[in-house]
CHARMM-style PDB file with segment names, atoms N, HN, CA, C and O in Angstrom:
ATOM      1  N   UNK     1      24.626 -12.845  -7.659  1.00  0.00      PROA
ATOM      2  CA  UNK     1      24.186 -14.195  -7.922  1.00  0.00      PROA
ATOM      3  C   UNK     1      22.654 -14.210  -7.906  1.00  0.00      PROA
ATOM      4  O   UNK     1      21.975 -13.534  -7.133  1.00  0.00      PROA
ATOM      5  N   UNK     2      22.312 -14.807  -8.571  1.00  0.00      PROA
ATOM      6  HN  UNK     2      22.864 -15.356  -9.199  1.00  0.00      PROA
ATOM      7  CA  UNK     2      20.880 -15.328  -9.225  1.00  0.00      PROA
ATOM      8  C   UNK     2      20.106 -16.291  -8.413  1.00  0.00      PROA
ATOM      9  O   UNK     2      20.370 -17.322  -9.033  1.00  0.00      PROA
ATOM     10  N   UNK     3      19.379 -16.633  -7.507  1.00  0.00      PROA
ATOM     11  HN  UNK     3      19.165 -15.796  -7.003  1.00  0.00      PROA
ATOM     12  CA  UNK     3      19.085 -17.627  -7.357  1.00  0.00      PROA
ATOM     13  C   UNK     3      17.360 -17.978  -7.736  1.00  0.00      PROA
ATOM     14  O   UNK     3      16.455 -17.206  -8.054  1.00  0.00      PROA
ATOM     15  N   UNK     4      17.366 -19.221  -7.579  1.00  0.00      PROA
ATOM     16  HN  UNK     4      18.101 -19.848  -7.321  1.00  0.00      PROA
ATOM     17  CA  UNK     4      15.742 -19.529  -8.214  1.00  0.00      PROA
ATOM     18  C   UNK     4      14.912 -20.571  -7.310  1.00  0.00      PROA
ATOM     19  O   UNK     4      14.415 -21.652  -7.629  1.00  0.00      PROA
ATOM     20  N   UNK     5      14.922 -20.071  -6.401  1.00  0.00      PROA
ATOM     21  HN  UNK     5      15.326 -19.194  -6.142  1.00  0.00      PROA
ATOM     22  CA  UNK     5      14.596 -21.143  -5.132  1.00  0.00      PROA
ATOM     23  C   UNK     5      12.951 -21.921  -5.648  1.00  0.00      PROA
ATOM     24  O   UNK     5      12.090 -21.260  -6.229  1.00  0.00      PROA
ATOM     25  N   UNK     6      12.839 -22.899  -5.415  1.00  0.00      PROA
ATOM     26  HN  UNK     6      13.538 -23.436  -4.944  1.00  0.00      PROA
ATOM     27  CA  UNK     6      11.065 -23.991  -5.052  1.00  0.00      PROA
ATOM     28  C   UNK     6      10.199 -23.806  -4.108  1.00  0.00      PROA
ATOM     29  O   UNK     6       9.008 -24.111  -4.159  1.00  0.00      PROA
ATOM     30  N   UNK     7      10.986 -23.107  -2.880  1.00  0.00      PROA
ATOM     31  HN  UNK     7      11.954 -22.859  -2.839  1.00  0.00      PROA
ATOM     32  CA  UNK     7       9.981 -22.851  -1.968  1.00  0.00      PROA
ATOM     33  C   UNK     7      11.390 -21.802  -1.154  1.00  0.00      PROA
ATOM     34  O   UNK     7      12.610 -21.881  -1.005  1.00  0.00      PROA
ATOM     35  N   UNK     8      10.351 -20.937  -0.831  1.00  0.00      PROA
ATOM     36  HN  UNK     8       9.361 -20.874  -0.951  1.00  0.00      PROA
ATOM     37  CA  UNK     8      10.807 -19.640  -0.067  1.00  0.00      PROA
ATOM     38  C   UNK     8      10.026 -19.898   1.565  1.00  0.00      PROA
ATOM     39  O   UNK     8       8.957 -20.507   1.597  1.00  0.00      PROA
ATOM     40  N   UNK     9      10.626 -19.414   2.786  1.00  0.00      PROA
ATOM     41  HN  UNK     9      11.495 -18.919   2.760  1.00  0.00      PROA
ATOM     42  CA  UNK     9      10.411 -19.659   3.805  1.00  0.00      PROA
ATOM     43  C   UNK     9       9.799 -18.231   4.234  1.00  0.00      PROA
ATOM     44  O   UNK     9      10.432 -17.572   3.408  1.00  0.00      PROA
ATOM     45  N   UNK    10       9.287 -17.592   4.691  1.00  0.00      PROA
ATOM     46  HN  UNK    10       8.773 -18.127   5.361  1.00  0.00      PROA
ATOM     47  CA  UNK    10       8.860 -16.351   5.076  1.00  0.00      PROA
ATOM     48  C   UNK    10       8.688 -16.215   6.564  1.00  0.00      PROA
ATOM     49  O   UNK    10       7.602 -16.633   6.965  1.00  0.00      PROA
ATOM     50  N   UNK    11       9.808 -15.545   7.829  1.00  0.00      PROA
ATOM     51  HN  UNK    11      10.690 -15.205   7.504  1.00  0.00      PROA
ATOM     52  CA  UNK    11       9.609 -15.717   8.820  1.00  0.00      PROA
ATOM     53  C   UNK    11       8.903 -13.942   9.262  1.00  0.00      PROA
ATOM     54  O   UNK    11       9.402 -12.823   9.145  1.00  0.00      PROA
ATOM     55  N   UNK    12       8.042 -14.248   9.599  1.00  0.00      PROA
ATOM     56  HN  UNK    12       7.637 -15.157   9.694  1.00  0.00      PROA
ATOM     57  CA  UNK    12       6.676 -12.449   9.532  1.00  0.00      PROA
ATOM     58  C   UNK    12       6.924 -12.504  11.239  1.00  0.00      PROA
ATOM     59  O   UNK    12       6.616 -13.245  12.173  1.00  0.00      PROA
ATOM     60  N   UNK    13       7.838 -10.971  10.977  1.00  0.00      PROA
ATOM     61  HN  UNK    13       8.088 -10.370  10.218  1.00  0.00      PROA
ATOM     62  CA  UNK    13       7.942 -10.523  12.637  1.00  0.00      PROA
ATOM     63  C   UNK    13       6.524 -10.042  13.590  1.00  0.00      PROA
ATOM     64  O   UNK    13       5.534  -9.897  12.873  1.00  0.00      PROA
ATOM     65  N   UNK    14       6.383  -9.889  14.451  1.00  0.00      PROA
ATOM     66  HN  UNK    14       7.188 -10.007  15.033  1.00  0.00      PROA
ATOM     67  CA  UNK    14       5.658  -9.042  14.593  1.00  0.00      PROA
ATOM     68  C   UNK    14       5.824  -7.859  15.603  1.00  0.00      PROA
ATOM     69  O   UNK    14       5.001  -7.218  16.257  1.00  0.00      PROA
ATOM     70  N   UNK    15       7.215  -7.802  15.490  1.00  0.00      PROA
ATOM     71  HN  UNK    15       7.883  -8.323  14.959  1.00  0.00      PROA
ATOM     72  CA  UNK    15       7.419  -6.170  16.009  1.00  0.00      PROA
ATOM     73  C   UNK    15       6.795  -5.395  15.299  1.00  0.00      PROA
ATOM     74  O   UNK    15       5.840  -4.995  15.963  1.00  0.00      PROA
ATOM     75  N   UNK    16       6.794  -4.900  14.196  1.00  0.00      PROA
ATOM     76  HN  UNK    16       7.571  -5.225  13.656  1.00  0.00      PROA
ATOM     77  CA  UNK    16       6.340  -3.912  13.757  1.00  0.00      PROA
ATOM     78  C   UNK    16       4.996  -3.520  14.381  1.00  0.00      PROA
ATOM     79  O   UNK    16       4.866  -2.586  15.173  1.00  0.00      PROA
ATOM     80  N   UNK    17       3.887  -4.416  13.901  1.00  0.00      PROA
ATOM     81  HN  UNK    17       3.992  -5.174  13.257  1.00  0.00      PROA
ATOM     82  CA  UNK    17       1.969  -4.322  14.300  1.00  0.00      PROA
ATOM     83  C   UNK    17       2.474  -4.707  15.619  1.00  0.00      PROA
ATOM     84  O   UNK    17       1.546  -4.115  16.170  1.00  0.00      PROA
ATOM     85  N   UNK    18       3.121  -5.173  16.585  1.00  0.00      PROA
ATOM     86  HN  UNK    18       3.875  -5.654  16.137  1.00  0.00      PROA
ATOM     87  CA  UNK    18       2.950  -4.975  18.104  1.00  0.00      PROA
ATOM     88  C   UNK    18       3.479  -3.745  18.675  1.00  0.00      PROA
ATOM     89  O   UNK    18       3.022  -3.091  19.613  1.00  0.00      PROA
ATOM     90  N   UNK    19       4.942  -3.440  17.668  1.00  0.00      PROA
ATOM     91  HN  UNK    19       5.313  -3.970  16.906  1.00  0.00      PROA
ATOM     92  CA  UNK    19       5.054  -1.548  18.382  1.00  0.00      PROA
ATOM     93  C   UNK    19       3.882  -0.146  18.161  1.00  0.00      PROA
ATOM     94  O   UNK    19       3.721   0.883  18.818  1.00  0.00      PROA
ATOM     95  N   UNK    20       3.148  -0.729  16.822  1.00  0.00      PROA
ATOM     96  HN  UNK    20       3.279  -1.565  16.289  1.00  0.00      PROA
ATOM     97  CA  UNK    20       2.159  -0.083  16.384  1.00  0.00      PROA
ATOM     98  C   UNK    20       0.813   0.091  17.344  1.00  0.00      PROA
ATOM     99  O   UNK    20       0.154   1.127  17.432  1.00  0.00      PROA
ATOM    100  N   UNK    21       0.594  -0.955  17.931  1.00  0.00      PROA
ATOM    101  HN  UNK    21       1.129  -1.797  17.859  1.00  0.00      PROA
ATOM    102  CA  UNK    21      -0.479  -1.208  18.631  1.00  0.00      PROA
ATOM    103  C   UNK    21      -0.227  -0.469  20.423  1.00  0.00      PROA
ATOM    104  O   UNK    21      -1.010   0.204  21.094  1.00  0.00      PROA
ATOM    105  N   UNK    22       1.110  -0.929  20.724  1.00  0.00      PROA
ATOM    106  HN  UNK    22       1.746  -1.476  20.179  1.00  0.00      PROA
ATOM    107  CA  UNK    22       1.498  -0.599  22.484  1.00  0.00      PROA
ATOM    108  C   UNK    22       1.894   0.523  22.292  1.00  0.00      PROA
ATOM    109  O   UNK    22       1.438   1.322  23.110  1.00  0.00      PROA
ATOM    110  N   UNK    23       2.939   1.187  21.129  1.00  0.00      PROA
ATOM    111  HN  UNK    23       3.309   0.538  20.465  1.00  0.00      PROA
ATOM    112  CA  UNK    23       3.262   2.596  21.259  1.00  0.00      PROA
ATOM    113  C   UNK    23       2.884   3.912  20.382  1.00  0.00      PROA
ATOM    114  O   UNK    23       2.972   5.097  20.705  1.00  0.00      PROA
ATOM    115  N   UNK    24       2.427   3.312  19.143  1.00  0.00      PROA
ATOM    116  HN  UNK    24       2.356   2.350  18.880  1.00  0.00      PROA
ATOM    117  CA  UNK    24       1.907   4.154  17.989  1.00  0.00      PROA
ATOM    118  C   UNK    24       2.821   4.317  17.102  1.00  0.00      PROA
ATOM    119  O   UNK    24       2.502   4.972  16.109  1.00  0.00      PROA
ATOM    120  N   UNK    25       4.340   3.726  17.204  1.00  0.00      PROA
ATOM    121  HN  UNK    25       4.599   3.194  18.010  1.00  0.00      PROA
ATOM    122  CA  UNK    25       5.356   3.972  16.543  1.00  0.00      PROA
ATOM    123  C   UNK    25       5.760   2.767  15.250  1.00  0.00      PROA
ATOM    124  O   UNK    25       6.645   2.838  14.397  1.00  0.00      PROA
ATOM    125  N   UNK    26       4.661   1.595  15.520  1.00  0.00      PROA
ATOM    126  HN  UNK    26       3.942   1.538  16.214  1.00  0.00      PROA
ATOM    127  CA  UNK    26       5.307   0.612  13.994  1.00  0.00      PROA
ATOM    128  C   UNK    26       4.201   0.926  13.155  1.00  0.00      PROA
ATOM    129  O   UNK    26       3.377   1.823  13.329  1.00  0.00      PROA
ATOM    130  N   UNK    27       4.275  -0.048  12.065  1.00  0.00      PROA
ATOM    131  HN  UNK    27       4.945  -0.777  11.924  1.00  0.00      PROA
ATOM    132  CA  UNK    27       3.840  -0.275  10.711  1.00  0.00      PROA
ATOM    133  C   UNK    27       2.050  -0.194  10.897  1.00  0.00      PROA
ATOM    134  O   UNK    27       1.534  -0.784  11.846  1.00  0.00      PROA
ATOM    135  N   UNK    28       1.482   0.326  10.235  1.00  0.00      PROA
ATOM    136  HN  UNK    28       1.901   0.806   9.464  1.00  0.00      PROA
ATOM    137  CA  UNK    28       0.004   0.245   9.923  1.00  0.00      PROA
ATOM    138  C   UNK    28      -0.659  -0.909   9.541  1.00  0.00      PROA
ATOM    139  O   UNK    28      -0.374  -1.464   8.479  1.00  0.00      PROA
ATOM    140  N   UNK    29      -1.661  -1.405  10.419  1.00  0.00      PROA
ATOM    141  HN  UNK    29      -1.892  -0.954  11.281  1.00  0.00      PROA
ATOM    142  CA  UNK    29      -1.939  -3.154   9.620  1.00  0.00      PROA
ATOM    143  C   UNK    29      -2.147  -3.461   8.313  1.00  0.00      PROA
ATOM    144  O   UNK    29      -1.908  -4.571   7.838  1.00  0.00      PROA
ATOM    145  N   UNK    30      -2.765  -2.144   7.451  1.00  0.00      PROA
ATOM    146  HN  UNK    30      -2.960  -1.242   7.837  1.00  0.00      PROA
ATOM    147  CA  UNK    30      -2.786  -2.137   6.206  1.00  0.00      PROA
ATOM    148  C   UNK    30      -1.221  -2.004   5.350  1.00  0.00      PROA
ATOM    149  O   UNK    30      -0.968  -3.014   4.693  1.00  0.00      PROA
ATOM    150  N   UNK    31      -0.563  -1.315   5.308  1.00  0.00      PROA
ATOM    151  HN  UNK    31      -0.768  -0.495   5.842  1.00  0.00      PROA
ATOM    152  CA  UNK    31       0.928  -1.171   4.947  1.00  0.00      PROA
ATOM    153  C   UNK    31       1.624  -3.127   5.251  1.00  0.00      PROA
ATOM    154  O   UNK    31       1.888  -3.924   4.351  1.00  0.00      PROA
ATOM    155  N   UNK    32       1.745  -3.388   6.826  1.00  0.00      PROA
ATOM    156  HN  UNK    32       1.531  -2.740   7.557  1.00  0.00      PROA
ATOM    157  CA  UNK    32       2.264  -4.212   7.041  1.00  0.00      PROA
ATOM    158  C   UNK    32       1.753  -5.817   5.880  1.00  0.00      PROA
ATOM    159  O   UNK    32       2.438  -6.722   5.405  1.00  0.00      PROA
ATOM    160  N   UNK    33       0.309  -5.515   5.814  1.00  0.00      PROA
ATOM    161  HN  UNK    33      -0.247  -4.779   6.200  1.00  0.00      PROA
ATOM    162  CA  UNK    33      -0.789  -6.447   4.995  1.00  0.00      PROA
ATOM    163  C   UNK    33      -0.374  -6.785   3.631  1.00  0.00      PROA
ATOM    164  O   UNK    33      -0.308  -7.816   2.963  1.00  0.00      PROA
ATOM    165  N   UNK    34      -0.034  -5.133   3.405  1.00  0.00      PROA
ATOM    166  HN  UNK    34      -0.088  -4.295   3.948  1.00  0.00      PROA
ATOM    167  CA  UNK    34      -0.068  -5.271   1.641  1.00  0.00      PROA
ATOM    168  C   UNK    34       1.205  -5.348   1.184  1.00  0.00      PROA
ATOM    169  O   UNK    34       1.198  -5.483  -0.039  1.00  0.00      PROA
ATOM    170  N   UNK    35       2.775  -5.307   1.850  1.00  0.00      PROA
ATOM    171  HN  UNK    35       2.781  -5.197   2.844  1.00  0.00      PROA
ATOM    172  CA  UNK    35       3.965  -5.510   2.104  1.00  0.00      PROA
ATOM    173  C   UNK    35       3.809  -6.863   1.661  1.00  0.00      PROA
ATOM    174  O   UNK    35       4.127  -7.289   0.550  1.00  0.00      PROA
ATOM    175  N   UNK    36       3.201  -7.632   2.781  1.00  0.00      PROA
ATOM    176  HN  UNK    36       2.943  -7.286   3.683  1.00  0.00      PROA
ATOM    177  CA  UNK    36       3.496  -9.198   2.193  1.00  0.00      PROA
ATOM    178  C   UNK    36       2.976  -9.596   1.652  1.00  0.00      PROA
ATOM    179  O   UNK    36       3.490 -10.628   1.223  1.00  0.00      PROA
ATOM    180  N   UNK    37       1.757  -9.348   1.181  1.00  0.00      PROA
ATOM    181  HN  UNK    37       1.340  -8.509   1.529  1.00  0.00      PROA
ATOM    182  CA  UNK    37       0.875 -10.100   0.326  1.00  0.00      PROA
ATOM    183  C   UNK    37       1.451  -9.797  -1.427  1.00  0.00      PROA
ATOM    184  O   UNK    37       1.337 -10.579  -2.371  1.00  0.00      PROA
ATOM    185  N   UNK    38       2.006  -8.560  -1.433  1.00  0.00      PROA
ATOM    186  HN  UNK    38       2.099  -7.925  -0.666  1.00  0.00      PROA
ATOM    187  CA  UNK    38       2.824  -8.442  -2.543  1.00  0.00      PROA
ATOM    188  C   UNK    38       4.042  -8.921  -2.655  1.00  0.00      PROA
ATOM    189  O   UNK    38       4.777  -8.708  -3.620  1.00  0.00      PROA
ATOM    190  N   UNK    39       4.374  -9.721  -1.494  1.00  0.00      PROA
ATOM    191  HN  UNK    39       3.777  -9.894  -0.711  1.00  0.00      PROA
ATOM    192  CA  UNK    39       5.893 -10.511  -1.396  1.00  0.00      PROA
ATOM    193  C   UNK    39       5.289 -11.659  -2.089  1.00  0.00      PROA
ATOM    194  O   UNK    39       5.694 -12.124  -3.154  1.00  0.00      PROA
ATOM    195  N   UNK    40       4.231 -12.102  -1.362  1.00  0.00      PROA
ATOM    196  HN  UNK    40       3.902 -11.724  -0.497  1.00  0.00      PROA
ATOM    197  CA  UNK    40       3.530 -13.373  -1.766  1.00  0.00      PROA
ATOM    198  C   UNK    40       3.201 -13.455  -2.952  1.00  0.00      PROA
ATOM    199  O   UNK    40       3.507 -14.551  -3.422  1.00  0.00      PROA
ATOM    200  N   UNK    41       2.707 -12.779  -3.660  1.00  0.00      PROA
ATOM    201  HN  UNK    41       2.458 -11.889  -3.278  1.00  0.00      PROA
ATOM    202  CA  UNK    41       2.355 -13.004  -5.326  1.00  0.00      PROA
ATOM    203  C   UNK    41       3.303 -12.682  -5.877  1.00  0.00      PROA
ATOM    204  O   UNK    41       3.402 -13.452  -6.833  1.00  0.00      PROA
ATOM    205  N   UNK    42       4.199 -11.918  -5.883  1.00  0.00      PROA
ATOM    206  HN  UNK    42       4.119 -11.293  -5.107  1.00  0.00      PROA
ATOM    207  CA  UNK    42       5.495 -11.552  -6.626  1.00  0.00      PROA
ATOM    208  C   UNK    42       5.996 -13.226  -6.782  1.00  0.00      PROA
ATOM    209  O   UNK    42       6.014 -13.788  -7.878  1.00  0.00      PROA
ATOM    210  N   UNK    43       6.278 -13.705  -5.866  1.00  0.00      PROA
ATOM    211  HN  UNK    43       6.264 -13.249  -4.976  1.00  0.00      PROA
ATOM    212  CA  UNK    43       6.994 -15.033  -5.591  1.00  0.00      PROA
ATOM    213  C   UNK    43       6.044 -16.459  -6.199  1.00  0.00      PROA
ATOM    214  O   UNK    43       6.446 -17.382  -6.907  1.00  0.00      PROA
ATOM    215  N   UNK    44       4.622 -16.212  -5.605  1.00  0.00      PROA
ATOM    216  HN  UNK    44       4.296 -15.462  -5.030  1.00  0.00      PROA
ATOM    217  CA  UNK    44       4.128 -17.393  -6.516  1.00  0.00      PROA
ATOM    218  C   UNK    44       3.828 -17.384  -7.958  1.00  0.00      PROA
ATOM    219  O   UNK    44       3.582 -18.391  -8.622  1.00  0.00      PROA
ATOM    220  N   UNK    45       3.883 -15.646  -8.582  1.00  0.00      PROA
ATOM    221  HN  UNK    45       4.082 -14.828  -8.043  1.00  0.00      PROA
ATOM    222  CA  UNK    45       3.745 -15.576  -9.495  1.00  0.00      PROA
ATOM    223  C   UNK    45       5.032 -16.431 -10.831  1.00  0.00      PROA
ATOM    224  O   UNK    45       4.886 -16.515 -12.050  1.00  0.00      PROA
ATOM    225  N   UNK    46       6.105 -16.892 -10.031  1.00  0.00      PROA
ATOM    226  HN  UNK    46       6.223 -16.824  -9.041  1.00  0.00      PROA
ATOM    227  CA  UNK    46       7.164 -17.647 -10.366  1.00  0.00      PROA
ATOM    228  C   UNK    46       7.276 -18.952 -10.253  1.00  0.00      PROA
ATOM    229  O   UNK    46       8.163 -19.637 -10.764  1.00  0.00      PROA
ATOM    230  N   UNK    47       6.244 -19.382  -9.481  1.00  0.00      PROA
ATOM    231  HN  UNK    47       5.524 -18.825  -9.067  1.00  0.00      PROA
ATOM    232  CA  UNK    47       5.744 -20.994  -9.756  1.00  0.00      PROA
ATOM    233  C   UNK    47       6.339 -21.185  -8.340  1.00  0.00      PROA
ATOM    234  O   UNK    47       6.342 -22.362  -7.980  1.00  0.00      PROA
ATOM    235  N   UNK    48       6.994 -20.032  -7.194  1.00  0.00      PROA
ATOM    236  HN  UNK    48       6.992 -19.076  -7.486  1.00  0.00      PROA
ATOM    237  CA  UNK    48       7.674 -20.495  -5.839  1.00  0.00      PROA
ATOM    238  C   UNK    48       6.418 -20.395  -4.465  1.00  0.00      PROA
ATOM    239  O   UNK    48       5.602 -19.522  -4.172  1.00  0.00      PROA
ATOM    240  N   UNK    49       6.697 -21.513  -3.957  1.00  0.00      PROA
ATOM    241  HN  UNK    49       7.360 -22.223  -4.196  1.00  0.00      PROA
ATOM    242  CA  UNK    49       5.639 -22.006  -2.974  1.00  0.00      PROA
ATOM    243  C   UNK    49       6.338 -21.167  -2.170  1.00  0.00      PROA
ATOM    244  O   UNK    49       7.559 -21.021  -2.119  1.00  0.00      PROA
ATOM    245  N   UNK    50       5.129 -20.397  -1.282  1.00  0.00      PROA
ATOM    246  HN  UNK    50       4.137 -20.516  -1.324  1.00  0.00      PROA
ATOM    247  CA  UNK    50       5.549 -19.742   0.239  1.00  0.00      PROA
ATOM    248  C   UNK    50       4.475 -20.417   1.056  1.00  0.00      PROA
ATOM    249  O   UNK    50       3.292 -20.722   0.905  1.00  0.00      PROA
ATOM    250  N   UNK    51       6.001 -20.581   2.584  1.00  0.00      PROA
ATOM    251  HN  UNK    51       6.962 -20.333   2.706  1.00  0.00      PROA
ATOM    252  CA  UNK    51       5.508 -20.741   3.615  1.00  0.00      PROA
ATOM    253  C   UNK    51       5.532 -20.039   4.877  1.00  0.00      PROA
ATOM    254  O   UNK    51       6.225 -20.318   5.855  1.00  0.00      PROA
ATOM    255  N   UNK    52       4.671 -19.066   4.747  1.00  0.00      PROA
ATOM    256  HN  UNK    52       4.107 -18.839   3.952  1.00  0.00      PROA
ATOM    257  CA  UNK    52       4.645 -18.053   6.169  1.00  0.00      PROA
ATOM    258  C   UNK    52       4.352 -18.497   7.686  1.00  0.00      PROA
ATOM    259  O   UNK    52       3.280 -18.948   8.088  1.00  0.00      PROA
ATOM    260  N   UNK    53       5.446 -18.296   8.408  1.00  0.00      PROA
ATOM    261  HN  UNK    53       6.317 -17.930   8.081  1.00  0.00      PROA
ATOM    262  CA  UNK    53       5.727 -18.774   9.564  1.00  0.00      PROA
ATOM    263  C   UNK    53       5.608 -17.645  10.552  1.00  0.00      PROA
ATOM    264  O   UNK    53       5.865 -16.518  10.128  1.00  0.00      PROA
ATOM    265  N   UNK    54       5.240 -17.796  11.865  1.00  0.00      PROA
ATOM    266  HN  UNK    54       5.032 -18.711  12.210  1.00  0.00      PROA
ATOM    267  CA  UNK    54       5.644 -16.457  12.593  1.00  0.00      PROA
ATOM    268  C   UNK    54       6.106 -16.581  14.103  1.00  0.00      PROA
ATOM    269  O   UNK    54       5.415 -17.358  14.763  1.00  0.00      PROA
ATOM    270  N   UNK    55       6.675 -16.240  14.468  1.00  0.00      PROA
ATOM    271  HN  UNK    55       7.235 -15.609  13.932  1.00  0.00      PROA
ATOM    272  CA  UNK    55       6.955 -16.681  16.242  1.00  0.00      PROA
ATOM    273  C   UNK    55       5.795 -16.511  17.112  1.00  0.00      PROA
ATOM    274  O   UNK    55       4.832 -15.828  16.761  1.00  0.00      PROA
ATOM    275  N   UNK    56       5.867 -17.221  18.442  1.00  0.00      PROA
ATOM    276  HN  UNK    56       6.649 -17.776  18.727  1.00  0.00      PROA
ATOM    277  CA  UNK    56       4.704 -16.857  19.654  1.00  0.00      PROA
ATOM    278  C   UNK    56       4.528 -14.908  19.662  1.00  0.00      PROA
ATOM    279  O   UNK    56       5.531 -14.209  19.521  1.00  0.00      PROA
ATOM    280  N   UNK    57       3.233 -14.342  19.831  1.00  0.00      PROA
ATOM    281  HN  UNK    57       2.418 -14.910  19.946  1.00  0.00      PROA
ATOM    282  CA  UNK    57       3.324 -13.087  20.453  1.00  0.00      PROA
ATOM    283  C   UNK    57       3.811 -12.729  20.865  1.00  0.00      PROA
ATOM    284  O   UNK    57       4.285 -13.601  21.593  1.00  0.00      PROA
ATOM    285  N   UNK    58       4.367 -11.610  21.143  1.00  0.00      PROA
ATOM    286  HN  UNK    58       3.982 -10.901  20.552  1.00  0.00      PROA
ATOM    287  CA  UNK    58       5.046 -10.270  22.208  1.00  0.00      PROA
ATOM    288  C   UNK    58       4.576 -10.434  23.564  1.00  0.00      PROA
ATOM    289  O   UNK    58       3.414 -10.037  23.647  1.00  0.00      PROA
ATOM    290  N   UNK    59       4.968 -10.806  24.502  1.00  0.00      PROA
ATOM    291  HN  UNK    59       5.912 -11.129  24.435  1.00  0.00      PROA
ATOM    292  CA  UNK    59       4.016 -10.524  25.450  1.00  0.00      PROA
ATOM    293  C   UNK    59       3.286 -11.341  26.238  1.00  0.00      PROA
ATOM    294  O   UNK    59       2.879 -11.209  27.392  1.00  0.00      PROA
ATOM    295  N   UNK    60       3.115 -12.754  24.936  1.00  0.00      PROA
ATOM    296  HN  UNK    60       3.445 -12.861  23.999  1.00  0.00      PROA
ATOM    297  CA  UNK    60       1.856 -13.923  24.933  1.00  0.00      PROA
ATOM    298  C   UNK    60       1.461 -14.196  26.899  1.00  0.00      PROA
ATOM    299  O   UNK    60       2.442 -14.464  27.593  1.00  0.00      PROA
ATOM    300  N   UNK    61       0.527 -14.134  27.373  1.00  0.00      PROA
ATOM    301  HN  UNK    61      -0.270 -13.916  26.809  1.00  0.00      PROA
ATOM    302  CA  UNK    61       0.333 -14.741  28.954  1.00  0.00      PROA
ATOM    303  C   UNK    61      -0.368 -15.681  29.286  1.00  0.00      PROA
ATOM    304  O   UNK    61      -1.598 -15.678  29.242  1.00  0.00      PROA
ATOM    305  N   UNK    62       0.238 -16.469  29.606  1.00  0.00      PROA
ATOM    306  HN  UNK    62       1.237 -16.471  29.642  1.00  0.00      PROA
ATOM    307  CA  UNK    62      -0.204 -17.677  30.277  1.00  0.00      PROA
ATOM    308  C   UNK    62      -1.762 -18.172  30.510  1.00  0.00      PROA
ATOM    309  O   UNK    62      -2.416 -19.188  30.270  1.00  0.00      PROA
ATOM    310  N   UNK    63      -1.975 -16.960  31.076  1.00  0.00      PROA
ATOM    311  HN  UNK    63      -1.444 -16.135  31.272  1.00  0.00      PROA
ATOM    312  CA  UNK    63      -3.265 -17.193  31.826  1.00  0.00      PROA
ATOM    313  C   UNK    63      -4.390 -16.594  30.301  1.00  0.00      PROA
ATOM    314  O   UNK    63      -5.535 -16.401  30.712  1.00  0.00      PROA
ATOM    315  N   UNK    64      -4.277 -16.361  29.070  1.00  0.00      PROA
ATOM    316  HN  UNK    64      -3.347 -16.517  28.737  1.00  0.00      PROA
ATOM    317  CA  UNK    64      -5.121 -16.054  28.160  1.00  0.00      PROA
ATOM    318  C   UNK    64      -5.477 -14.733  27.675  1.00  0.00      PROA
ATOM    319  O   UNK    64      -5.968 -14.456  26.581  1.00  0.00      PROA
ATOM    320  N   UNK    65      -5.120 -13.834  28.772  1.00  0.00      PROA
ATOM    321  HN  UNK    65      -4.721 -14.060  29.661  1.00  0.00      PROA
ATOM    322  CA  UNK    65      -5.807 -12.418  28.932  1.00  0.00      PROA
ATOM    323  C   UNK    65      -4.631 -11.537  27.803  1.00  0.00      PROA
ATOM    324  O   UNK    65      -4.414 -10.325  27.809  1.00  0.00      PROA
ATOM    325  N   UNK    66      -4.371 -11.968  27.425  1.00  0.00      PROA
ATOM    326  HN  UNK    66      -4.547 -12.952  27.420  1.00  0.00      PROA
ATOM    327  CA  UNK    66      -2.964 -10.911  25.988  1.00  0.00      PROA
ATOM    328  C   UNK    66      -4.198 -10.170  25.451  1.00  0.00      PROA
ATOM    329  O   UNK    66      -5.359 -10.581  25.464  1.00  0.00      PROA
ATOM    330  N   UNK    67      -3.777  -9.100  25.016  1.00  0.00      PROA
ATOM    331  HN  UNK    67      -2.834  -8.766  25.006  1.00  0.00      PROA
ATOM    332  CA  UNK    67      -5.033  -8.370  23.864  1.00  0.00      PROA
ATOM    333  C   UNK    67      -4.868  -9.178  22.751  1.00  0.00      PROA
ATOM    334  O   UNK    67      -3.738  -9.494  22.377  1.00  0.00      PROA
ATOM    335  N   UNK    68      -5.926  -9.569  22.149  1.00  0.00      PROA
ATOM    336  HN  UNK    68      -6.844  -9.313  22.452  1.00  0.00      PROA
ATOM    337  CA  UNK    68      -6.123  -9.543  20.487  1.00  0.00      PROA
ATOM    338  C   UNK    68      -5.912  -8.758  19.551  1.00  0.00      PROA
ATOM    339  O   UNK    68      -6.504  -7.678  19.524  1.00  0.00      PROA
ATOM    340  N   UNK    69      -5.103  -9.087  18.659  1.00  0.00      PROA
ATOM    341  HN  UNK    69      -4.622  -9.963  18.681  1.00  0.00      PROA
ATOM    342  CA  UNK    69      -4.452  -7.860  17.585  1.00  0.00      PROA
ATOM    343  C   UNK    69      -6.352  -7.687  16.318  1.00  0.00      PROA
ATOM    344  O   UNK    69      -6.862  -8.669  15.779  1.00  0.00      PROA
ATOM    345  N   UNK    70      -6.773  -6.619  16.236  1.00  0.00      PROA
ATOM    346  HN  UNK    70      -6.358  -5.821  16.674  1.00  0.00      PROA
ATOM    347  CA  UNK    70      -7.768  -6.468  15.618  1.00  0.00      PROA
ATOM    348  C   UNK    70      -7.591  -6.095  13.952  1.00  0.00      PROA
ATOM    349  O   UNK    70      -7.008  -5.078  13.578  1.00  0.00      PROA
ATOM    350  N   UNK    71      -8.028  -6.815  13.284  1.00  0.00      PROA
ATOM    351  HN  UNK    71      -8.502  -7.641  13.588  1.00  0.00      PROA
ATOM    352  CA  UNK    71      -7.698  -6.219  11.376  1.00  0.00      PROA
ATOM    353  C   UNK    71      -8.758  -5.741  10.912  1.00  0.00      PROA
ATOM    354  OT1 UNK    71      -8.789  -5.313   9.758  1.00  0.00      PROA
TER     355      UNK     71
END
């Protein structure tokens, strides 16, 4: 089946760039980068609106002190 959606929802994990960062074992920020950004034009190139969403951090702490993910 075919479908032709108006707007696509995009929920962007971030396991990958957080296993990458704590263990050395996920996605490269560049790889992970250019993954979606070619999701993203593929899709608006069809006249379909994206809206990229993402959950709280891995980890996130209370008190402020989480590392900053660096690009």
């Amino acid at each position: 089946m075919t479908h032709h959606p108006d707007i696509v929802v995009l929920w962007i994990g971030v396991n990958d760039v957080w296993h990458k960062s704590t263990f050395g074992t996920g996605t490269d920020i560049d790889k992970f980068e250019s993954m979606y950004e070619g999701i993203i034009e593929r899709l608006s190139s069809k006249g379909i609106k994206v809206f990229c969403c993402t959950p709280a951090c891995v980890g996130e702490k209370t008190d402020y002190s989480t590392p900053k993910m660096v690009t």
